[in-house]
N, CA, C and O atoms as a printed pandas DataFrame, in Angstrom:
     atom_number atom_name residue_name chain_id  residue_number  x_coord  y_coord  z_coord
0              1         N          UNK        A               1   97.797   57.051  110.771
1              2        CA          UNK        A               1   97.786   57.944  111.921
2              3         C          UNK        A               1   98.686   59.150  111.671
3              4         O          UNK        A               1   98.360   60.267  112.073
4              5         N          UNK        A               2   99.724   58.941  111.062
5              6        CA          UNK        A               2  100.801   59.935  111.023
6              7         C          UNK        A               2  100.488   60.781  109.860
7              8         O          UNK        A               2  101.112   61.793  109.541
8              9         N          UNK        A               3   99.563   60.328  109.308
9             10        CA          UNK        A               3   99.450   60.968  107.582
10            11         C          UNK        A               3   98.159   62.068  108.078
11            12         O          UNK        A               3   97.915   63.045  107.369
12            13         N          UNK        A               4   97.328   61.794  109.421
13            14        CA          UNK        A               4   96.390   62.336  109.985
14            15         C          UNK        A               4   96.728   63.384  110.684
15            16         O          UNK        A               4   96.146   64.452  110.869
16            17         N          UNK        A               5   97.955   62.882  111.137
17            18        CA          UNK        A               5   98.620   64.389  112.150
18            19         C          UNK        A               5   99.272   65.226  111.336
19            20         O          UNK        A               5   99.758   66.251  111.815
20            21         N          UNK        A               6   99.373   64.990  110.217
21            22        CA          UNK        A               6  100.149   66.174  109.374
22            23         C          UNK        A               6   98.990   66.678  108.314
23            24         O          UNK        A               6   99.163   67.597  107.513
24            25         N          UNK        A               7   98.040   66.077  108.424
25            26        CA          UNK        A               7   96.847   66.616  107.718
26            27         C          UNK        A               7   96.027   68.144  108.700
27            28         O          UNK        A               7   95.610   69.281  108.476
28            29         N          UNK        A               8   96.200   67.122  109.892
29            30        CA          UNK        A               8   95.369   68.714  111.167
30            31         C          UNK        A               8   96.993   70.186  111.186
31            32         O          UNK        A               8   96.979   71.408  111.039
32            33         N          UNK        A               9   98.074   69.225  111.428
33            34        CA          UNK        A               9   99.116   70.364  111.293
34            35         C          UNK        A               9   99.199   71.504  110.409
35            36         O          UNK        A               9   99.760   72.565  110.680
36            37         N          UNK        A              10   98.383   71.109  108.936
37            38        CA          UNK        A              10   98.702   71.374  108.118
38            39         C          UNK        A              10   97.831   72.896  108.096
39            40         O          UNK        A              10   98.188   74.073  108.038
40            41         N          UNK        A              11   96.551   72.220  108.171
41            42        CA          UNK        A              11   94.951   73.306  108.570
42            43         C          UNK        A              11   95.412   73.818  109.828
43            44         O          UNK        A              11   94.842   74.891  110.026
44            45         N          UNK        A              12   95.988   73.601  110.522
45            46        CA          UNK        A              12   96.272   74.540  111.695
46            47         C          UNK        A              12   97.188   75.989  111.454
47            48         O          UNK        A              12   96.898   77.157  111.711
48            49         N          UNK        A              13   98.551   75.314  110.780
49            50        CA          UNK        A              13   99.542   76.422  110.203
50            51         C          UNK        A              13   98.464   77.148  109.130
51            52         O          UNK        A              13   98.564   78.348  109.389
52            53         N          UNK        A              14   97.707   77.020  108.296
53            54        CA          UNK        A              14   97.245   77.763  107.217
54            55         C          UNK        A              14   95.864   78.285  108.298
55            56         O          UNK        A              14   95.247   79.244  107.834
56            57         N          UNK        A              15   95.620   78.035  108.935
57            58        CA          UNK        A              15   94.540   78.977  109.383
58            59         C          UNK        A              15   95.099   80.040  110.473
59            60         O          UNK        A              15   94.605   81.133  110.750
60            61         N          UNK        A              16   96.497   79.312  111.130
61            62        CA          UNK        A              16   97.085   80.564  111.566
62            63         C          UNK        A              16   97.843   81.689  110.510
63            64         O          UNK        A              16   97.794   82.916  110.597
64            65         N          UNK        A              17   98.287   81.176  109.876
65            66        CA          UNK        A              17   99.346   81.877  108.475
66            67         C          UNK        A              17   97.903   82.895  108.388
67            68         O          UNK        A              17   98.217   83.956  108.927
68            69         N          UNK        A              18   96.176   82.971  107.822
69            70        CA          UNK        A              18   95.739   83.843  107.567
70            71         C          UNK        A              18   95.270   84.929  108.324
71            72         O          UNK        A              18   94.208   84.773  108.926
72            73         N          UNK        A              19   95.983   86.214  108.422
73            74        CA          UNK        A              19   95.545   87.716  109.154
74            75         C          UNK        A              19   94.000   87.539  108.953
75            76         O          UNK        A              19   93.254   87.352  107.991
76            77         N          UNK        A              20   93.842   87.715  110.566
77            78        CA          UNK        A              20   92.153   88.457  110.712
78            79         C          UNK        A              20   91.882   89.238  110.443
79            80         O          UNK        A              20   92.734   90.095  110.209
80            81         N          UNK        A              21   90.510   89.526  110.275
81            82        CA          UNK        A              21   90.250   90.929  109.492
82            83         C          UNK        A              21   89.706   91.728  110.761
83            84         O          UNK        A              21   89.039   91.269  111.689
84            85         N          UNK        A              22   90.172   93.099  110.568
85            86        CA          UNK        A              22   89.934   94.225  111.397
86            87         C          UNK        A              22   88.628   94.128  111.618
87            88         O          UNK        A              22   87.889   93.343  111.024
88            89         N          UNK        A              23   88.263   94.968  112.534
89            90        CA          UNK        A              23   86.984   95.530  112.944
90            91         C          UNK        A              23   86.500   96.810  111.800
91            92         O          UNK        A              23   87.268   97.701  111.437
92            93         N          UNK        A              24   85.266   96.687  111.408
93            94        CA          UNK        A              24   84.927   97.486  110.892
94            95         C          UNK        A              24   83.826   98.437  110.904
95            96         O          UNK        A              24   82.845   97.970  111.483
96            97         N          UNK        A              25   83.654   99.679  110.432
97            98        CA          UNK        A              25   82.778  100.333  110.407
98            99         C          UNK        A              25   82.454  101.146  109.305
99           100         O          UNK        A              25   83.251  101.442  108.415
100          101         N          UNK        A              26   80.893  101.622  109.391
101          102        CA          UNK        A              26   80.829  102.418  107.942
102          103         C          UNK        A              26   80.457  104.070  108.206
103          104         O          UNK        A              26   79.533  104.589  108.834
104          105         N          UNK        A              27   81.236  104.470  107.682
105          106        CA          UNK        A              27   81.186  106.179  107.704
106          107         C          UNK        A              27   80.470  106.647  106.133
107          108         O          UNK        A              27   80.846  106.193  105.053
108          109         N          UNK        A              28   79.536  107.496  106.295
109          110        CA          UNK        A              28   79.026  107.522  104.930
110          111         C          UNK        A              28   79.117  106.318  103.804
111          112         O          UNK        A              28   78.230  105.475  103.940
112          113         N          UNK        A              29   79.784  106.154  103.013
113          114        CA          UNK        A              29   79.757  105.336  102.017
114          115         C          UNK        A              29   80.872  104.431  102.198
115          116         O          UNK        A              29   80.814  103.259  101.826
116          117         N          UNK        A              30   81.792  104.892  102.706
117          118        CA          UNK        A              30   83.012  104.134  102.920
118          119         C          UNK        A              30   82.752  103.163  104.373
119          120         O          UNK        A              30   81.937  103.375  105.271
120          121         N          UNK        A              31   83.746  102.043  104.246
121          122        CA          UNK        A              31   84.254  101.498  105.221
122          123         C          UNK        A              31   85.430  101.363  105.678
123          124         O          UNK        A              31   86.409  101.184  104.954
124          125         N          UNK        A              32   85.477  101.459  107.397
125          126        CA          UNK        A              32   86.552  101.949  107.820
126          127         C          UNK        A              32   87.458  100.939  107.869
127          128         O          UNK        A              32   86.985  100.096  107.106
128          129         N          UNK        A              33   88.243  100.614  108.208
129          130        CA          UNK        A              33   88.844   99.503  108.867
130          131         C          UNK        A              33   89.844   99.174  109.671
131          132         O          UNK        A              33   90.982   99.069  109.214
132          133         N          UNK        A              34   89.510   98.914  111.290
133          134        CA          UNK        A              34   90.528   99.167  112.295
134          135         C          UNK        A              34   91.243   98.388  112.818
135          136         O          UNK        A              34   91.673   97.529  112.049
136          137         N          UNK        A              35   91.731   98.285  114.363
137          138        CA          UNK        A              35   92.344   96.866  114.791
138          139         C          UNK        A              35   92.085   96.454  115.787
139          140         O          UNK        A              35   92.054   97.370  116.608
140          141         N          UNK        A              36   91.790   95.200  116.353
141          142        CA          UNK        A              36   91.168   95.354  117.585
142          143         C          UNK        A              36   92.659   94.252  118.817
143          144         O          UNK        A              36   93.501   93.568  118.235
144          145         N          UNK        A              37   92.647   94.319  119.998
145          146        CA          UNK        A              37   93.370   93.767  120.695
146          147         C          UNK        A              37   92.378   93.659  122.314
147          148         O          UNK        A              37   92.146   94.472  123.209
148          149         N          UNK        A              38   92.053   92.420  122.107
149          150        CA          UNK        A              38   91.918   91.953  123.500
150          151         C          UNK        A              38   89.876   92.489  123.225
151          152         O          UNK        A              38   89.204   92.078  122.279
152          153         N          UNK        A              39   89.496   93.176  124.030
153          154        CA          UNK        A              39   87.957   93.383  123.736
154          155         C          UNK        A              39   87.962   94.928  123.444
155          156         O          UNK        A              39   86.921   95.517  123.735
156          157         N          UNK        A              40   89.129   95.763  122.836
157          158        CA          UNK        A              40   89.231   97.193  122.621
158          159         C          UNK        A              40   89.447   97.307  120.948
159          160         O          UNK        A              40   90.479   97.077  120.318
160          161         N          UNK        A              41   88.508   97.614  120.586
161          162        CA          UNK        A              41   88.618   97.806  118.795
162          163         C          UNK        A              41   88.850   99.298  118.805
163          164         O          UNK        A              41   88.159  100.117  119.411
164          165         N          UNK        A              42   90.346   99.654  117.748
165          166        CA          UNK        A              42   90.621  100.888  117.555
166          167         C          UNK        A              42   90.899  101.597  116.240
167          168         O          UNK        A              42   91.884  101.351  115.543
168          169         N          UNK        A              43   90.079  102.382  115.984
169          170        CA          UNK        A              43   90.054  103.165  114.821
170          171         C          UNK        A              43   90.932  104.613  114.970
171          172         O          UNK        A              43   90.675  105.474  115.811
172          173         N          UNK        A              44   91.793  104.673  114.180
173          174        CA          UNK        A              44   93.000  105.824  114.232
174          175         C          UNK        A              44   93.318  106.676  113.068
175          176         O          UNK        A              44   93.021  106.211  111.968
176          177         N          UNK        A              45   93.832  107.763  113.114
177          178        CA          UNK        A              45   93.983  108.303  111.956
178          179         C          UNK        A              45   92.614  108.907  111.263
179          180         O          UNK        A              45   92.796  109.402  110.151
180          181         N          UNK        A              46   91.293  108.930  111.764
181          182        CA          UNK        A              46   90.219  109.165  110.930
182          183         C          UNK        A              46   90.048  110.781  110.938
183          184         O          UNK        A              46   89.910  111.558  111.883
184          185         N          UNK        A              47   90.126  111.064  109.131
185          186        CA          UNK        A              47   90.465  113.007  108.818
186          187         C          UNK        A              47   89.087  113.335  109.648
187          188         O          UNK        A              47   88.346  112.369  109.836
188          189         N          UNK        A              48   88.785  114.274  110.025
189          190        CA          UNK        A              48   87.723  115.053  110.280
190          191         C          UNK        A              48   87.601  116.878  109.646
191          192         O          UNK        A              48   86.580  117.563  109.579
192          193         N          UNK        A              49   88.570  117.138  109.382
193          194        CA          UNK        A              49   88.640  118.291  108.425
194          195         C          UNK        A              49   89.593  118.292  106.951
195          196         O          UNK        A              49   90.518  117.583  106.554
196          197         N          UNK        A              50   89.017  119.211  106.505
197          198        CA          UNK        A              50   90.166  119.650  105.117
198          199         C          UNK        A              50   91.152  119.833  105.999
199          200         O          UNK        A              50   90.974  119.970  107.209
200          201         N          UNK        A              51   92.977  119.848  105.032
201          202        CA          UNK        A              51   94.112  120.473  105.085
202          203         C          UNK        A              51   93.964  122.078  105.302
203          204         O          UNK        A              51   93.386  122.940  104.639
204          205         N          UNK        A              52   94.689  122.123  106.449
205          206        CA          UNK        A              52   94.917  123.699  106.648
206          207         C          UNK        A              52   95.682  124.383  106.030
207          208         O          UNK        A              52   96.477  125.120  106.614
208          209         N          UNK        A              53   95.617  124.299  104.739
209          210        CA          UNK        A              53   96.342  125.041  103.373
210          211         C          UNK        A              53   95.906  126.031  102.411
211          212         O          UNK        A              53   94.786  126.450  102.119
212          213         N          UNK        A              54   96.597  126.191  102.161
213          214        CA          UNK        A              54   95.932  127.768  101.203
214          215         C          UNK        A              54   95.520  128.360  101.806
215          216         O          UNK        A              54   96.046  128.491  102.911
216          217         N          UNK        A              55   94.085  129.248  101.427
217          218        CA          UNK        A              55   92.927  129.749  101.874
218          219         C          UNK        A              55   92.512  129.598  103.351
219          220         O          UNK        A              55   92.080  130.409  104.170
220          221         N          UNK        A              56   92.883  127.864  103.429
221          222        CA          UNK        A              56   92.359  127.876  104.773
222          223         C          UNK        A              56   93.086  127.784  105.851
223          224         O          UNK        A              56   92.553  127.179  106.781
224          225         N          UNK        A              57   94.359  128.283  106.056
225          226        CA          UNK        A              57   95.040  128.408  106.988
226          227         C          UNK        A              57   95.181  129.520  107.357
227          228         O          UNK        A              57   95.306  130.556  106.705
228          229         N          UNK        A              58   95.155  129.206  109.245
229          230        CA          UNK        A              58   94.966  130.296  109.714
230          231         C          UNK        A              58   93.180  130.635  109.768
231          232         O          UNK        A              58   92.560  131.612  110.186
232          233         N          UNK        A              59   92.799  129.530  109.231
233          234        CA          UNK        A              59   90.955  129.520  109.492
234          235         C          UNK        A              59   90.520  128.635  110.371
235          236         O          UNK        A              59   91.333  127.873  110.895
236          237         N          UNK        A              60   89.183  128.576  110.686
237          238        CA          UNK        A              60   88.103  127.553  111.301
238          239         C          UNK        A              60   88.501  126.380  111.108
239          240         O          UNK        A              60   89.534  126.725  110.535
240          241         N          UNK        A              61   88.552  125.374  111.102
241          242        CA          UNK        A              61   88.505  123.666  110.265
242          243         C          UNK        A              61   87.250  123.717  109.444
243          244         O          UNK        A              61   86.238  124.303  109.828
244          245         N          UNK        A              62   87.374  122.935  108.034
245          246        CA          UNK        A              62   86.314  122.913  106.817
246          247         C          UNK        A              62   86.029  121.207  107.836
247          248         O          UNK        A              62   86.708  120.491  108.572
248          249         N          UNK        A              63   84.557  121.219  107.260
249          250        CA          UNK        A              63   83.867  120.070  107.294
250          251         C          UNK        A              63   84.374  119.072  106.181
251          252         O          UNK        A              63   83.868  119.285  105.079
252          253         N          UNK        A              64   85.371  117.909  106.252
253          254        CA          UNK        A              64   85.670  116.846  105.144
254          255         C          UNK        A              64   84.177  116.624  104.318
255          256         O          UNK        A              64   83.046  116.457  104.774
256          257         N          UNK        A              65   84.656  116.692  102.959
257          258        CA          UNK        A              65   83.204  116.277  102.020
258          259         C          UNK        A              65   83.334  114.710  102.812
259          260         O          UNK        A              65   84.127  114.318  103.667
260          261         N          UNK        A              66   82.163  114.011  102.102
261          262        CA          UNK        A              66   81.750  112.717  102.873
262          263         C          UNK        A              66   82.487  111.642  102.480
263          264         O          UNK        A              66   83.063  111.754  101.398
264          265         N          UNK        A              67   82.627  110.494  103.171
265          266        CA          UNK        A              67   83.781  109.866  102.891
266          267         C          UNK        A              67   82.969  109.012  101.957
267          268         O          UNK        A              67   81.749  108.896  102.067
268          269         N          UNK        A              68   83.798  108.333  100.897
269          270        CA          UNK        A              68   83.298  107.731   99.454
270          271         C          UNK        A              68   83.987  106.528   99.322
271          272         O          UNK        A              68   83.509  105.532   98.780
272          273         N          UNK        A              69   85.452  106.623   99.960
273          274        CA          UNK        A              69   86.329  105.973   99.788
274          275         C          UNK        A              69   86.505  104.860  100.929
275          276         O          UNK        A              69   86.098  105.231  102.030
276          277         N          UNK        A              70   86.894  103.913  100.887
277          278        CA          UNK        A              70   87.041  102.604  101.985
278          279         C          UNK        A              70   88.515  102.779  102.528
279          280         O          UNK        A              70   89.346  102.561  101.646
280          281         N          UNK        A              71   88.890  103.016  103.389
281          282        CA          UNK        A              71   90.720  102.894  103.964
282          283         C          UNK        A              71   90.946  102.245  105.029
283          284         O          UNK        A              71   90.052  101.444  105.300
284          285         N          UNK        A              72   91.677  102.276  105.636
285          286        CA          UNK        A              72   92.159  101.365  106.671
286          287         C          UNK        A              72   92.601  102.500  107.892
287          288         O          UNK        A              72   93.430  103.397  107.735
288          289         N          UNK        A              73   91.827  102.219  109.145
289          290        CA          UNK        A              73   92.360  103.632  110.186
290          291         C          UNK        A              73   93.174  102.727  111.384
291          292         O          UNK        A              73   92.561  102.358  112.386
292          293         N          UNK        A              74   94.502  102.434  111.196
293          294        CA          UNK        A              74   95.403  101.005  111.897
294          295         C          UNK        A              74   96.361  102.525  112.866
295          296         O          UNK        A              74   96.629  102.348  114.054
296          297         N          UNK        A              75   96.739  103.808  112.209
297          298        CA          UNK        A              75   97.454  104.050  112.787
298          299         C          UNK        A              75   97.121  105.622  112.878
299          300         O          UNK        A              75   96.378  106.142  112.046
300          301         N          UNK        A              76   97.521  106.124  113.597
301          302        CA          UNK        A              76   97.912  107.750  114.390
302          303         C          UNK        A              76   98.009  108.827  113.020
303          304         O          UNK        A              76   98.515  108.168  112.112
304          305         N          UNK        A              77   97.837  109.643  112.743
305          306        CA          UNK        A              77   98.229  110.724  112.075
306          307         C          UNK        A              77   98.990  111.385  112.180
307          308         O          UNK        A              77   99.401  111.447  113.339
308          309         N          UNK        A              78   99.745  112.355  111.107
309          310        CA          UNK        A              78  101.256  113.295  112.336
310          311         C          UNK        A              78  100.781  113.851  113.385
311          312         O          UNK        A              78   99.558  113.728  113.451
312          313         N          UNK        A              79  101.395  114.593  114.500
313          314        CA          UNK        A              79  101.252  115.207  115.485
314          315         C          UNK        A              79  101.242  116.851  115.099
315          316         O          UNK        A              79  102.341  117.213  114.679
316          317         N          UNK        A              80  100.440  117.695  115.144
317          318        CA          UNK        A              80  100.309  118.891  115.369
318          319         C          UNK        A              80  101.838  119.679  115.795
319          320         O          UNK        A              80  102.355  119.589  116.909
320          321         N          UNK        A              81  102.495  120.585  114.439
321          322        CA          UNK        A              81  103.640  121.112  115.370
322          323         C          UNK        A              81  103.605  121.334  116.907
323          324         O          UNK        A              81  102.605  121.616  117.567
324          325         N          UNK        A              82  105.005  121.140  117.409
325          326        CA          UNK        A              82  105.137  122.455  118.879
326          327         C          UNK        A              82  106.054  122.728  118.674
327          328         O          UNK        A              82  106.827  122.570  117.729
328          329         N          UNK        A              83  106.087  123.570  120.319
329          330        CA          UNK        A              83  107.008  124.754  119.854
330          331         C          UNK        A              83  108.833  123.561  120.571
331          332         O          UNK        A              83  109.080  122.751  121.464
332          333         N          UNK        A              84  109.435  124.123  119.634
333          334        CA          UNK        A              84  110.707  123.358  121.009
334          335         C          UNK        A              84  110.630  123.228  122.533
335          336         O          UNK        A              84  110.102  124.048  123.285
336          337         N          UNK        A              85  111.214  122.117  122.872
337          338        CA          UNK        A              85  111.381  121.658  123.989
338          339         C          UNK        A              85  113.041  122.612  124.262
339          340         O          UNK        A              85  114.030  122.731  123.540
340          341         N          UNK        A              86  112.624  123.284  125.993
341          342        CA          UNK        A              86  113.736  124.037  126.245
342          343         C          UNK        A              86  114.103  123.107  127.700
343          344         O          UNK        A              86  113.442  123.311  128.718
344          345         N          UNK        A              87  115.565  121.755  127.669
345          346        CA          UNK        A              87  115.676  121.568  128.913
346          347         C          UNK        A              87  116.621  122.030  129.649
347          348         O          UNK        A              87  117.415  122.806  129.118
348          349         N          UNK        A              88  116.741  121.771  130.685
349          350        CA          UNK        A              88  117.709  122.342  132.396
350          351         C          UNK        A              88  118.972  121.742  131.553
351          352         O          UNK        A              88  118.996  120.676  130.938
352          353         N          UNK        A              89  120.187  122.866  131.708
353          354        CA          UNK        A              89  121.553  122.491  130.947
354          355         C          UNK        A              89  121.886  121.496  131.684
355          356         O          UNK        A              89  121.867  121.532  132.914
356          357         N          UNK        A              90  122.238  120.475  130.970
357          358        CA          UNK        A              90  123.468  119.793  132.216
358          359         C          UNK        A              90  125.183  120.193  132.048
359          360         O          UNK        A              90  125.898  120.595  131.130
360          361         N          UNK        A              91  125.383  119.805  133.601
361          362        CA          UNK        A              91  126.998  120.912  133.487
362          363         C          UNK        A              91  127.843  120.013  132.332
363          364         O          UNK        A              91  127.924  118.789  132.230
364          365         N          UNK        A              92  128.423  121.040  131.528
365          366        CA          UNK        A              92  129.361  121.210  130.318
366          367         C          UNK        A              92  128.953  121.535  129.182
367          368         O          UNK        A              92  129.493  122.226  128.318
368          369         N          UNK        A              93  127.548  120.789  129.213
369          370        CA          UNK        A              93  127.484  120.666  127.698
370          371         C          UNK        A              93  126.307  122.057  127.507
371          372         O          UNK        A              93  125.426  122.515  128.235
372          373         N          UNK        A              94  126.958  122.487  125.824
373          374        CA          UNK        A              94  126.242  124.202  125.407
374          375         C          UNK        A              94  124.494  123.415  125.338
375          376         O          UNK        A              94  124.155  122.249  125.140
376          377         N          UNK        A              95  123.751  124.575  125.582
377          378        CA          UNK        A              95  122.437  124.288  125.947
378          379         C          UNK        A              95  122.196  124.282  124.693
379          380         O          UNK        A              95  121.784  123.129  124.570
380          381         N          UNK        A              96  122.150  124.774  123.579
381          382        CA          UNK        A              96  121.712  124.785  122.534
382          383         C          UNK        A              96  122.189  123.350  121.742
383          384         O          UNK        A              96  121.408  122.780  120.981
384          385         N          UNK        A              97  122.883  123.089  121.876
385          386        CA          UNK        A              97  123.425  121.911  121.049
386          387         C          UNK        A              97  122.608  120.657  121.917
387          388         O          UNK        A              97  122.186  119.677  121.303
388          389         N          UNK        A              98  122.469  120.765  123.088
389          390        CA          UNK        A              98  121.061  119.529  123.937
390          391         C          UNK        A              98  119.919  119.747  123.600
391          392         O          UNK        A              98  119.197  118.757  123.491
392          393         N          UNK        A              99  119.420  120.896  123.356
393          394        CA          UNK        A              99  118.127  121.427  122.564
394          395         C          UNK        A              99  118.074  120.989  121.236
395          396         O          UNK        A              99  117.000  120.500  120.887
396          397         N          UNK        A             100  118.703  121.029  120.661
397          398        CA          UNK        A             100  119.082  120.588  119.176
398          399         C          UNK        A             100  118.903  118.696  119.353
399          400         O          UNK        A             100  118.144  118.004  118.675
400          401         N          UNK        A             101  119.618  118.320  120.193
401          402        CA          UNK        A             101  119.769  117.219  119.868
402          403         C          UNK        A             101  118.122  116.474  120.154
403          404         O          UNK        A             101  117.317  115.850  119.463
404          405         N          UNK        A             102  118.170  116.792  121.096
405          406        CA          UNK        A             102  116.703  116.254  121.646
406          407         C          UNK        A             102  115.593  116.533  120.998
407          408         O          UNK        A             102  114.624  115.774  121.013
408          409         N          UNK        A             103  115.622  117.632  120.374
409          410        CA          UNK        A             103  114.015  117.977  119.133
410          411         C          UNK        A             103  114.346  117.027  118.298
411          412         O          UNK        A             103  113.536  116.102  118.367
412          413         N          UNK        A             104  115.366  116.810  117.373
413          414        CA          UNK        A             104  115.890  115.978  116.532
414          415         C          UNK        A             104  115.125  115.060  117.048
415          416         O          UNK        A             104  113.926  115.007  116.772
416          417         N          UNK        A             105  115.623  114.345  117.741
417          418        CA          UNK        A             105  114.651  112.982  118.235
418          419         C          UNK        A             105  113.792  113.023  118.104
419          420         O          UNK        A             105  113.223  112.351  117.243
420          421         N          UNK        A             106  113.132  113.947  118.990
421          422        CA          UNK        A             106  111.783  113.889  119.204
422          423         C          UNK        A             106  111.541  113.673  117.982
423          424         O          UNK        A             106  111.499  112.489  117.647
424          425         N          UNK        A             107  111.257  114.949  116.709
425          426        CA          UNK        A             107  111.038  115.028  115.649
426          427         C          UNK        A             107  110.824  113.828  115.057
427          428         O          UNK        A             107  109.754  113.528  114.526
428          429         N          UNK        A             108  112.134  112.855  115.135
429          430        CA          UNK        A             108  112.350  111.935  114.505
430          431         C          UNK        A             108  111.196  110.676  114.876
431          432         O          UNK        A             108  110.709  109.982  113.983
432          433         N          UNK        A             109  110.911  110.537  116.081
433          434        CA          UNK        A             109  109.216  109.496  116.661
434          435         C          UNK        A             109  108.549  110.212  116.431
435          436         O          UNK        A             109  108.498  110.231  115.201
436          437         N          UNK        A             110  107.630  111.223  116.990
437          438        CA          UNK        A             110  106.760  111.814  116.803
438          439         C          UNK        A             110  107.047  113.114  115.798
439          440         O          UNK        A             110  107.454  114.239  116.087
440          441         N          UNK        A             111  106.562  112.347  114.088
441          442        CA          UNK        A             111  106.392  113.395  113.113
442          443         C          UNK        A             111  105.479  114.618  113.177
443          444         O          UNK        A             111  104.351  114.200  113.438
444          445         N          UNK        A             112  105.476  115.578  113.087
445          446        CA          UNK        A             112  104.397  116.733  112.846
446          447         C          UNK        A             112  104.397  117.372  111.382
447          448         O          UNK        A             112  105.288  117.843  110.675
448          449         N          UNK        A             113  103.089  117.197  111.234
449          450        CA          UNK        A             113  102.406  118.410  110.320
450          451         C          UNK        A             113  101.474  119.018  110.495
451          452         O          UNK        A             113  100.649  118.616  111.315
452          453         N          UNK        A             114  101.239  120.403  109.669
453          454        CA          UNK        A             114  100.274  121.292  109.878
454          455         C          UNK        A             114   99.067  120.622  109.168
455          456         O          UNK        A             114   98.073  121.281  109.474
456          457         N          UNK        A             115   98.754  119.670  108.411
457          458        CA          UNK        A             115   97.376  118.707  108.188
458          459         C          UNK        A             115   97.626  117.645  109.591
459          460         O          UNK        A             115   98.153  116.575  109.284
460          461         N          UNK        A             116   97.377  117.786  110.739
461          462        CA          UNK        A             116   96.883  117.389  111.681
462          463         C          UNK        A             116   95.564  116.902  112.004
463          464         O          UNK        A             116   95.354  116.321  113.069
464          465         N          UNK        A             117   94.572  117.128  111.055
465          466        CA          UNK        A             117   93.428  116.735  111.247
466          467         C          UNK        A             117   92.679  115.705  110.803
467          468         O          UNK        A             117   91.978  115.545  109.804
468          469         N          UNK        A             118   93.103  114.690  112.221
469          470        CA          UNK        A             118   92.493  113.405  112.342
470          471         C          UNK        A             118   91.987  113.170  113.415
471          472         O          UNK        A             118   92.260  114.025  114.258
472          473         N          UNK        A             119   91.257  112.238  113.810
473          474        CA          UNK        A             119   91.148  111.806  115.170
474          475         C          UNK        A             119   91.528  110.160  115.340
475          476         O          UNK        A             119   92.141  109.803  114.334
476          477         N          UNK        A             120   91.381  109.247  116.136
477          478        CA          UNK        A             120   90.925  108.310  117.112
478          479         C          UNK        A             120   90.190  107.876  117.447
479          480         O          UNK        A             120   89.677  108.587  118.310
480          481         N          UNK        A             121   89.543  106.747  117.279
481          482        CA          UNK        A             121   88.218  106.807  118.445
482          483         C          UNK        A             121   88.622  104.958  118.879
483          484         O          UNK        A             121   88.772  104.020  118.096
484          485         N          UNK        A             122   88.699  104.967  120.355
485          486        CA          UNK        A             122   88.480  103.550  120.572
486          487         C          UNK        A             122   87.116  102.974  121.351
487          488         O          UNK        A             122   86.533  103.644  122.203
488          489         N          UNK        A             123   86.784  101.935  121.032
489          490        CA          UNK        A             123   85.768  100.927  121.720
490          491         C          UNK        A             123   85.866   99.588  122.505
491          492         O          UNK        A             123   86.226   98.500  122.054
492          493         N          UNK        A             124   85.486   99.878  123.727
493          494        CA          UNK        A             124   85.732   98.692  124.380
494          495         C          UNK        A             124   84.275   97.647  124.484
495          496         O          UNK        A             124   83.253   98.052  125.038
496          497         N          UNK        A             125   84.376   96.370  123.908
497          498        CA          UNK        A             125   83.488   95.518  124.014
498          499         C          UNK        A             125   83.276   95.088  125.473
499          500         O          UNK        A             125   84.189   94.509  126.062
500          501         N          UNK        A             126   82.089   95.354  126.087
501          502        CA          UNK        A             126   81.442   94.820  127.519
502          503         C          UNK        A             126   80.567   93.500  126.892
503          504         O          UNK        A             126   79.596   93.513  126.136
504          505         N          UNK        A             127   81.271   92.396  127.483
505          506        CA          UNK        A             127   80.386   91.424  127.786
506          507         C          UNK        A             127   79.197   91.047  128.792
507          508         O          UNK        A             127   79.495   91.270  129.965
508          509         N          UNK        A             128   78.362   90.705  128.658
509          510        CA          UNK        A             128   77.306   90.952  130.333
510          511         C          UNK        A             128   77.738   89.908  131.501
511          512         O          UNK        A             128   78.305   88.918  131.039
512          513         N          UNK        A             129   77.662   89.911  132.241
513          514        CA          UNK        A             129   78.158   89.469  133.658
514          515         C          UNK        A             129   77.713   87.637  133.605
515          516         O          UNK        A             129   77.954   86.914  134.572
């Protein structure tokens, strides 16, 4: 009996120990691969244009050639610069040095770059009634 309960324990820990596999999808040739929680599968980070570099900055967005490659879209892309955050002084302290401190932060969670171009897309699974 006891050699039975550590036999199911055993298949239980190793089938929890193995990560599920994402939700997936196929974009041209590649497959995507996202994460899902609860009945909402989410795909993040997916490029939709070239880098706004060189030539092309300061242009239109280029159409990405087609995707070829298989990656994983689990997370967010940088955030699009802005401009500083200007807040209400509080009494004593120099406004510039609270401005300072607080972009810092910010900066520091939400990274930005000028290759910003990704999107998101989530899906919610409807079951029928």
């Amino acid at each position: 009996m006891r050699l039975g309960l550590w036999a199911v324990a055993l298949q239980v820990s190793i089938v929890l120990a193995v990560p599920l596999a994402g939700p997936t999808v196929k974009l041209d040739s590649a497959t995507v691969t996202g994460t899902s929680s609860g009945r909402v599968s989410s795909f993040l980070g997916i490029p939709f244009a070239k880098p706004p570099i060189g030539d092309r900055r300061f242009r239109l967005p280029e159409s990405i050639d087609p995707y070829s490659t298989s990656f994983s879209a689990i997370s967010m892309g940088p955030a699009c610069p802005q401009q500083s955050m200007k807040l209400p002084i509080l009494t004593g302290l120099p406004a510039d040095a609270v401005n300072f401190v607080v972009n810092s932060i910010v900066q520091a969670v939400v990274p930005d770059d000028e290759d910003c171009t990704d999107i998101g897309f989530l899906e919610q699974i409807f079951s029928p009634a």
